[in-house]
C-alpha positions in Angstrom: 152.3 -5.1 61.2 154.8 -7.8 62.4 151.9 -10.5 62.4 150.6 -9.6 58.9 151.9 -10.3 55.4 153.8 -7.5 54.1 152.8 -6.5 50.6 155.7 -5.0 48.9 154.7 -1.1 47.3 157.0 -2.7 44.1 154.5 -5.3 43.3 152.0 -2.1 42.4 153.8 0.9 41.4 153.0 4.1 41.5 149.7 4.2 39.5 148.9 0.8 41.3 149.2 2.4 44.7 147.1 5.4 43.5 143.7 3.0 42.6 144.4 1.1 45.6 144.8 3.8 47.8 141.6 5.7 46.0 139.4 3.5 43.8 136.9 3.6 46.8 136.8 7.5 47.4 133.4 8.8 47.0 132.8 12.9 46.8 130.4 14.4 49.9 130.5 17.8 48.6 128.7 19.9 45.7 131.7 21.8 45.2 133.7 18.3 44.6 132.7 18.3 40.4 135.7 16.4 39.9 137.8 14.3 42.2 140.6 11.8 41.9 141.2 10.1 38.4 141.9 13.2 36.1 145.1 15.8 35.6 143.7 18.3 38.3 140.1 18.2 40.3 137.4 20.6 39.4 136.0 22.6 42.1 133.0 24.9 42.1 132.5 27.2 45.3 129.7 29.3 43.3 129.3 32.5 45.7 132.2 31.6 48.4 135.7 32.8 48.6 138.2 29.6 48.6 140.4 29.3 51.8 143.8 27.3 51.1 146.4 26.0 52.9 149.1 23.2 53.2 150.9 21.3 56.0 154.2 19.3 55.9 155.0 16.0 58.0 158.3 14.3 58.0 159.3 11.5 59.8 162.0 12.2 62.5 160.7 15.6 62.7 157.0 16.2 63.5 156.5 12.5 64.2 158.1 9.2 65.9 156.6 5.8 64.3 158.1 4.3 67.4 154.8 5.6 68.9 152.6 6.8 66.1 150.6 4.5 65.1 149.7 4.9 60.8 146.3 5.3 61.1 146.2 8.1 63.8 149.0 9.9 61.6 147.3 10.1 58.9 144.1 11.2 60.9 146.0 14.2 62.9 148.0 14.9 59.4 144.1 15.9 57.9 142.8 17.1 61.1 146.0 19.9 61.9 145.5 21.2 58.5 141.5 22.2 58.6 142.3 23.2 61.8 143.5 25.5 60.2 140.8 26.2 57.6 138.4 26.6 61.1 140.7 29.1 62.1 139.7 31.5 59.4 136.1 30.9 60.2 135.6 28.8 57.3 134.3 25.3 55.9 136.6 23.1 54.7 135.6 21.5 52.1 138.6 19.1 50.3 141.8 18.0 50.8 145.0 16.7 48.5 147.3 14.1 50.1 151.2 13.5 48.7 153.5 11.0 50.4 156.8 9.8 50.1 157.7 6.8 50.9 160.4 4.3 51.3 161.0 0.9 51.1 161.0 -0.2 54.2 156.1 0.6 54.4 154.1 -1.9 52.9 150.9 -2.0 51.0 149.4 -2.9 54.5 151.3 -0.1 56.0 150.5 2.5 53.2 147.0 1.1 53.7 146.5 1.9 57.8 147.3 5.7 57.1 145.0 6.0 54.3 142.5 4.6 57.1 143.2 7.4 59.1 142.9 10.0 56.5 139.6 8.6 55.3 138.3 8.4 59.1 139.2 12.3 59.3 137.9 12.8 55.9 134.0 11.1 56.8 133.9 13.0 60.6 134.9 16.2 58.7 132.7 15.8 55.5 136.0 16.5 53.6 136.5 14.9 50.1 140.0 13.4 48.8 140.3 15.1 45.5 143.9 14.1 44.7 147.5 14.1 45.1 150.6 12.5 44.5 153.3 9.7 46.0 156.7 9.5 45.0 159.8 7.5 46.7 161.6 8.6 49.8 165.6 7.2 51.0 165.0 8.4 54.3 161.1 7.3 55.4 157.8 8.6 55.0 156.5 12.6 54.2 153.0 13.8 54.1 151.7 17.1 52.5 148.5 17.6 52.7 146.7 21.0 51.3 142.8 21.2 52.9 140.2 23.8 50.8 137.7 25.7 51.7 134.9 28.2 51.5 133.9 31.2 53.4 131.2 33.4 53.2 132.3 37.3 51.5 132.9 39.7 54.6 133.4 36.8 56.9 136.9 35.6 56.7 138.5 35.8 60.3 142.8 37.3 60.3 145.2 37.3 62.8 145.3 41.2 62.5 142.2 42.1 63.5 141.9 42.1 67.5 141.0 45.8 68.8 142.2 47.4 71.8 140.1 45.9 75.1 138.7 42.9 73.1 139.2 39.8 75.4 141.1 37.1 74.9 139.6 33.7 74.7 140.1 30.0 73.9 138.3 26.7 73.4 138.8 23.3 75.7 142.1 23.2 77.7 145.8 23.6 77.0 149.0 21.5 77.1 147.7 18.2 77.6 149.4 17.2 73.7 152.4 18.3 75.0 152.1 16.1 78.0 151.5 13.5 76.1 154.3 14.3 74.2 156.2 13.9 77.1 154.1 10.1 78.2 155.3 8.7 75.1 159.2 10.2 74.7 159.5 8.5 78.3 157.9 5.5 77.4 160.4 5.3 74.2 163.3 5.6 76.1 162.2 2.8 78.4 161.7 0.9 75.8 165.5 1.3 74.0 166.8 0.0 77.3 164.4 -2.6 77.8 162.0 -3.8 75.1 160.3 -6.4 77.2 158.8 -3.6 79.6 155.5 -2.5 79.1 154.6 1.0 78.6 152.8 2.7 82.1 150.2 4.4 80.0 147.5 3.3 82.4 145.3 6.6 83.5 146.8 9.2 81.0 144.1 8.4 78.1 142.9 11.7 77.4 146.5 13.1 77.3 148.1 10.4 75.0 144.7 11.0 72.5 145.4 14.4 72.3 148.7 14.1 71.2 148.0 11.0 68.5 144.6 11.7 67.7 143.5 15.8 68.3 140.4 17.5 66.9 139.4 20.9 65.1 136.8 22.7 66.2 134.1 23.3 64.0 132.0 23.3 67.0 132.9 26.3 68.4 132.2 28.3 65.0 128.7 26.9 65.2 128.6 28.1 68.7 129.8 31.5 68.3 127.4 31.8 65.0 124.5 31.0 67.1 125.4 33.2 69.1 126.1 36.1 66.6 129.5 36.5 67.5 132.5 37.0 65.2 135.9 37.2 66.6 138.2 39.8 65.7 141.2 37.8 65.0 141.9 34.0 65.3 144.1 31.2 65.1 144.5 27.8 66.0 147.0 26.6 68.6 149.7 24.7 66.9 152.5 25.8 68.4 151.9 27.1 71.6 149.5 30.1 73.4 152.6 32.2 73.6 153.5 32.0 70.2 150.4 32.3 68.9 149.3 35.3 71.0 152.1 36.7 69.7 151.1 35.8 65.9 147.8 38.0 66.6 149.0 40.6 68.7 152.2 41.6 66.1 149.8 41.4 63.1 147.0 43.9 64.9 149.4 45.8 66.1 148.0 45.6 69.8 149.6 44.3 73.6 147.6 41.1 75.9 147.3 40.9 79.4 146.5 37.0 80.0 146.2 35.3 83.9 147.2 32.5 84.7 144.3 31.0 86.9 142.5 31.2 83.6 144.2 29.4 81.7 141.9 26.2 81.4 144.1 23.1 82.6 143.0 19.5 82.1 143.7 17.2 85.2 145.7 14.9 83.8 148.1 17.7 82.2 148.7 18.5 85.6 149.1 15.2 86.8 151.8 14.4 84.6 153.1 17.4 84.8 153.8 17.4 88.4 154.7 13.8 88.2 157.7 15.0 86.0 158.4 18.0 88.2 157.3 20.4 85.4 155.0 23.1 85.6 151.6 22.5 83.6 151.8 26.1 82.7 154.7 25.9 80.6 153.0 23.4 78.6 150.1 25.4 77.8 151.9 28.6 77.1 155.0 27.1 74.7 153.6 23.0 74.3 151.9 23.5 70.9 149.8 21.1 69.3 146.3 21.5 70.9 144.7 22.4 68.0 142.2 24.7 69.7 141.3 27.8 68.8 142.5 31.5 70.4 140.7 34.2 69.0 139.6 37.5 70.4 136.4 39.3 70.9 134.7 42.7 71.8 134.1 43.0 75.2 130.3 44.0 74.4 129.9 39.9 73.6 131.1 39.1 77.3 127.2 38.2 78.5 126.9 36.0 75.4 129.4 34.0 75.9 130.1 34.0 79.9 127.9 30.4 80.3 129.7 28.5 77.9 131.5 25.7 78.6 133.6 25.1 76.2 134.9 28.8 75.9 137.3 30.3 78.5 138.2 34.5 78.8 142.2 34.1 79.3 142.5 37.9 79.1 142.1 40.8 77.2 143.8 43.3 74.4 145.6 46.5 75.4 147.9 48.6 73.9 151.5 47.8 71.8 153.3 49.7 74.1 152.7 47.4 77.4 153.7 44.7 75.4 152.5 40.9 76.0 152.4 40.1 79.8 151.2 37.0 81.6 149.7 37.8 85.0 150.8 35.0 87.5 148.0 33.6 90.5 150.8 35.9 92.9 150.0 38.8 91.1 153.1 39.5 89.6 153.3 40.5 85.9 155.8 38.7 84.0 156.6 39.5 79.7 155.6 36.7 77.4 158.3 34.6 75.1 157.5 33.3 71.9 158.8 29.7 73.0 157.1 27.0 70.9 158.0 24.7 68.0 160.3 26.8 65.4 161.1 24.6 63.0 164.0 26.2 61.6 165.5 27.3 65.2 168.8 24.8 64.6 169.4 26.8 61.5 169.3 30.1 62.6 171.7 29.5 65.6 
């Protein structure tokens, strides 16, 4: 934004900013009777039950605009929350967006993240049916709430995962966290020397992961096709051992997962070994893959044995042996909840 004029958000104001920021908005869905432009939208899911929920992003917490560019923030903000909307095996359908904002962004600024929201909004066939901005003193917030539908009877919990289901998840773990990791490095360098460039060069996948992740409504199409509901699901936001954990407390049940299963992308490792950390550890308490870990009964193995895109990590046994991780030496070793706790500061 350095080369560009810099609009000030003062020269609109508030209701300014909204038309500019949603006078081009054009609903996708039937359910979207009403959009932006009134006191509330109007939604009509007819036969479906409505899936809700809401994420919060502030700056200097979940993200560093040293390194995160406007446009893919606000494309991961939209995409981490119907992440979550997948993860109950549903559709989603809408979203709201509220930010606060200081000073210091620009119309231009404001403009680049509603880029990325809309870009996530058209892959998605999600509509923008409202929201609100306000004024920040310390930098920029985004809360975005995502709707959806589901089918009645097939709404996928965490508590549902039976004893000798098996474990499974979609694409491969910790490479967000690694790229996590690229860019933190590349920041530092950059404080002590803002001339170097950044050595991003061969790490694509893992950098793209981090800034710009996708849901998976692919997978629930897959599994569909293959008549196969899970048991219990979630997405992976904040790590496979935390998450795990979220299912297996809520059913009630123990896990034995193995480590050679756990599906690794090479440049995770890579990086990984090139910072003398182990790629496991990222996959296990990184967070922010956005995959999906969900459970099924063991009767679905044949279906879904050829599939690419779908990896058996291990399988449900009782509470009582607790949650175990089964390393390539054979020994057996008790999973930790690990990942991003966003409170943790405050409860030491």
């Amino acid at each position: 934004m350095d080369n560009k004029k810099a609009t000030p958000v003062s020269t609109l104001g508030e209701f300014g900013l909204i038309h500019h920021l949603t006078d081009k908005i054009e609903l996708q869905n039937a359910s979207s009777l009403k959009g932006v432009g009134d006191d509330a939208a109007v939604l009509d899911y007819k036969s479906k039950q409505q899936v809700v929920t809401t994420d919060l992003l502030l700056e200097g917490i979940h993200f560093n605009l040293m390194y995160v560019p406007l446009k893919h923030l606000g494309y991961k903000a939209v995409v981490v929350n119907l992440s979550d909307v997948y993860a109950m095996n549903a559709t989603p359908r809408q979203i709201t967006v509220s930010i606060a904002l200081s000073n210091k962004f620009s119309v231009e600024a404001i403009d680049e993240l509603y880029e990325g929201i809309q870009l996530a909004c058209d892959k998605y066939g999600v509509d923008l049916v409202g929201g609100d901005t306000t004024s920040s003193l310390t930098g920029l917030v985004i809360s975005i709430t995502a709707l959806g539908e589901v089918d009645e009877g097939q709404a996928v919990y965490r508590n549902g995962a039976q004893l000798n289901d098996l474990v499974c998840v979609s694409g491969d773990l910790g490479g967000a966290y690694m790229g996590l990791q690229l860019l933190e490095r590349e920041n530092e360098v950059y404080k002590v020397n803002p001339q170097e460039q950044p050595q991003l060069e061969g790490y694509d996948y893992i950098l793209e992961r981090q800034l710009k992740p996708e849901a998976r409504p692919d997978i629930l199409k897959a599994l569909q096709k293959l008549e196969i509901k899970p048991t219990a699901m979630i997405d992976l936001s904040d790590g496979l051992s935390s998450d795990l954990m979220h299912i297996c407390t809520q059913s009630n049940v123990g896990c034995m997962i193995y480590e050679e299963k756990i599906p690794l992308d090479y440049q995770t490792k890579r990086f990984a070994d090139e910072l003398s950390i182990n790629p496991l550890v990222a996959a296990l308490n990184g967070g922010e893959d956005y995959e999906l870990l969900f459970t099924i009964p063991i009767a679905d193995h044949e279906k879904i044995k050829n599939d690419p895109d779908i990896t058996v990590i291990g399988h449900i046994c009782e509470a009582d042996k607790g949650l175990n991780l089964v390393t390539g030496m054979g020994s057996t070793i008790e999973l930790q909840a690990q990942g991003w706790n966003h409170l943790k500061k405050n409860e030491e």
